[in-house]
N, C-alpha and C positions, 0 to 999 in steps of 0.2 A: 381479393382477386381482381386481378386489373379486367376491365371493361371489353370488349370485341373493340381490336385493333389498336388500344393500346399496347403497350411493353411494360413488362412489370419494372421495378428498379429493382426490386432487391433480386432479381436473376438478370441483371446486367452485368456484363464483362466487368466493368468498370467496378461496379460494386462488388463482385467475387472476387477481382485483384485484391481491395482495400481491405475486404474482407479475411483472405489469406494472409496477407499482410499485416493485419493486426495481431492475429493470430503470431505470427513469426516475430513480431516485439515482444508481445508477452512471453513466447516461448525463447527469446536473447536474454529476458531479464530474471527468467525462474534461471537458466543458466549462468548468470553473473552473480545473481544472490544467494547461489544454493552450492557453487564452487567452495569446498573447501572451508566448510563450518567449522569442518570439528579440527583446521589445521593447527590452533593457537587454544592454550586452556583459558580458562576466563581471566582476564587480566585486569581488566581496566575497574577501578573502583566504582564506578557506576552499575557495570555489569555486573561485580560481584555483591552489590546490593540487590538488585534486581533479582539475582541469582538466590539469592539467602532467602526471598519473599517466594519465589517457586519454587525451590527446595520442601520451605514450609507446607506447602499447598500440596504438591505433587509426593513428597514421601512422608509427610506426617500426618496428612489428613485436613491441615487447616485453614480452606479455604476463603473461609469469612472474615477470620482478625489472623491474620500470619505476622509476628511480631519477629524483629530483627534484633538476635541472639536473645532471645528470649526479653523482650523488653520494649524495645522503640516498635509502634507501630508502621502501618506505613502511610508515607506521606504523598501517595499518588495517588492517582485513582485506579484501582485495580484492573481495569480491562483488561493489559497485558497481559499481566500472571492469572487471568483466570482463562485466559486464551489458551498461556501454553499450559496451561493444566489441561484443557481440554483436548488439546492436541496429543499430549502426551498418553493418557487415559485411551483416546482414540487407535491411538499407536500402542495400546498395551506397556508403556514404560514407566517403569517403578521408579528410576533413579534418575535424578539431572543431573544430565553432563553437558561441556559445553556445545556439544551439536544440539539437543535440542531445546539448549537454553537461549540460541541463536535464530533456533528454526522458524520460532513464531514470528520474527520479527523480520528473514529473510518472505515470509508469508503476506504479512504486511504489507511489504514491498513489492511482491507480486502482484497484491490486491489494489496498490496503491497505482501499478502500471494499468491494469485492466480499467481503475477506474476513470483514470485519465484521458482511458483512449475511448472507455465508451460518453464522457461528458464532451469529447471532443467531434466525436459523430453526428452529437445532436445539432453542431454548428456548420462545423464543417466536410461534411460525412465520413467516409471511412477512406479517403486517397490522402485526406490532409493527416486524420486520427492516430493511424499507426507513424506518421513519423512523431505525434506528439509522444506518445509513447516510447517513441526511441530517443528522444529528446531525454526522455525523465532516466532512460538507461542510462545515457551518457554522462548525467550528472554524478562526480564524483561524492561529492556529499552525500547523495538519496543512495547510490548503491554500498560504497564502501564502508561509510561510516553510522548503517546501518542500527548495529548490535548498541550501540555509543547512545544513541537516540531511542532506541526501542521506541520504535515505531510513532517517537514522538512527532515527527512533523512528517508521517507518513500521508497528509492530505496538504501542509503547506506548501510543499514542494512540486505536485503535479498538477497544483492551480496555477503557479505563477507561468508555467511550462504552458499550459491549453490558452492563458490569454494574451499570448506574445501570437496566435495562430483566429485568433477571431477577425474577421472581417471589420474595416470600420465599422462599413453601416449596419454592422449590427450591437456592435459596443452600443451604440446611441440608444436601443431598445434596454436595456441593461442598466441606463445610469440614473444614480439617485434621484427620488424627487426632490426640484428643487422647493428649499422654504416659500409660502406666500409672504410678500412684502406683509409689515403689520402697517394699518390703517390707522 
C-alpha cells in the first residue's frame, strides 16, 4: 500500500495500459498458435515419432518406458509426452490425433509468450514487455514451426527476443565475473 500522498504504480494509467497490453500479445499468440491444429495429419517424421511415444502414453497406458513400435526407447527426455498425456487425461481424451498431438506444444508457446513478457517487466516494466512478447509472435520460427520443435527451443527463442529490449546500463549489472589475474 503506497504511503499518504504517494501514487501507487501498479494503478497507474501507464501500468494498466502495459498491463492490458500484455495481456493482448498473449491473447495474439494463443491465436496464431491455436489456429488451425488439427488442419494437416501428422506428417513430418519427427512429429510422427513424437506422436508414437504419446500414442503409447495416452491410449496404452505407458507412461514411464513408451517404446517406439514396440522396441526403441526414447531418446528424449520425456516432458513433452508426459505433458500432453496430462493435457489430454485433463481433457478426457482417449485417442491422439493430430490436434492434440499439436496442442501441448501450441501450449508451450503460449507459455513461452507469457514468459517472456513477464521476464521482460522485471526490466523494463510492462509499456516495453508486451511488445517483447509480440516480438516472440512475429517470429516465424517460434510460431509456425512450432509442432517440428515440440517445444524444443520454447525458452531459447524468447530470451534472445527480451535482450535485444534491456537497457545498457543495466546489461552491465548482468555480466560475468570477470577471472582474477593469477599472481
Amino acid at each position: 500500500m503506497a504511503a499518504p500522498g504517494e501514487t501507487n504504480s501498479s494503478a497507474s494509467p501507464s501500468h494498466k495500459r502495459g498491463l492490458i497490453l500484455a495481456v493482448a500479445s498473449v491473447a495474439v499468440a494463443a491465436a496464431l498458435v491455436l489456429n488451425r491444429l488439427e488442419a494437416a495429419g501428422v506428417c513430418g517424421a519427427n512429429e510422427a515419432v513424437e506422436g508414437i511415444f504419446v500414442q503409447q502414453m495416452v491410449e496404452h497406458g505407458k507412461v514411464l518406458f513408451p517404446l517406439e513400435n514396440g522396441h526403441s526407447p526414447m531418446y528424449k527426455p520425456p516432458l513433452f509426452h508426459w505433458t500432453a498425456t496430462a493435457v489430454d487425461h485433463l481433457l478426457g481424451v482417449k485417442k491422439v490425433t493430430a490436434f492434440n498431438l499439436r496442442l501441448t506444444a501450441a501450449l508451450y508457446a503460449v507459455a513461452g509468450v507469457i514468459l517472456t513478457i513477464s521476464f521482460s517487466r522485471n526490466f523494463i516494466g510492462y509499456d516495453g514487455a508486451w511488445l517483447a512478447g509480440l516480438i516472440v509472435c512475429g517470429s516465424y520460427q517460434y510460431i509456425e514451426q512450432r509442432e517440428e520443435h515440440m517445444a524444443g527451443s520454447a525458452t531459447c527463442l524468447p530470451s534472445r527476443s527480451v535482450s535485444g529490449f534491456w537497457p545498457r546500463d543495466r546489461l552491465a549489472q548482468f555480466s560475468p565475473p570477470q577471472p582474477a589475474a593469477f599472481s
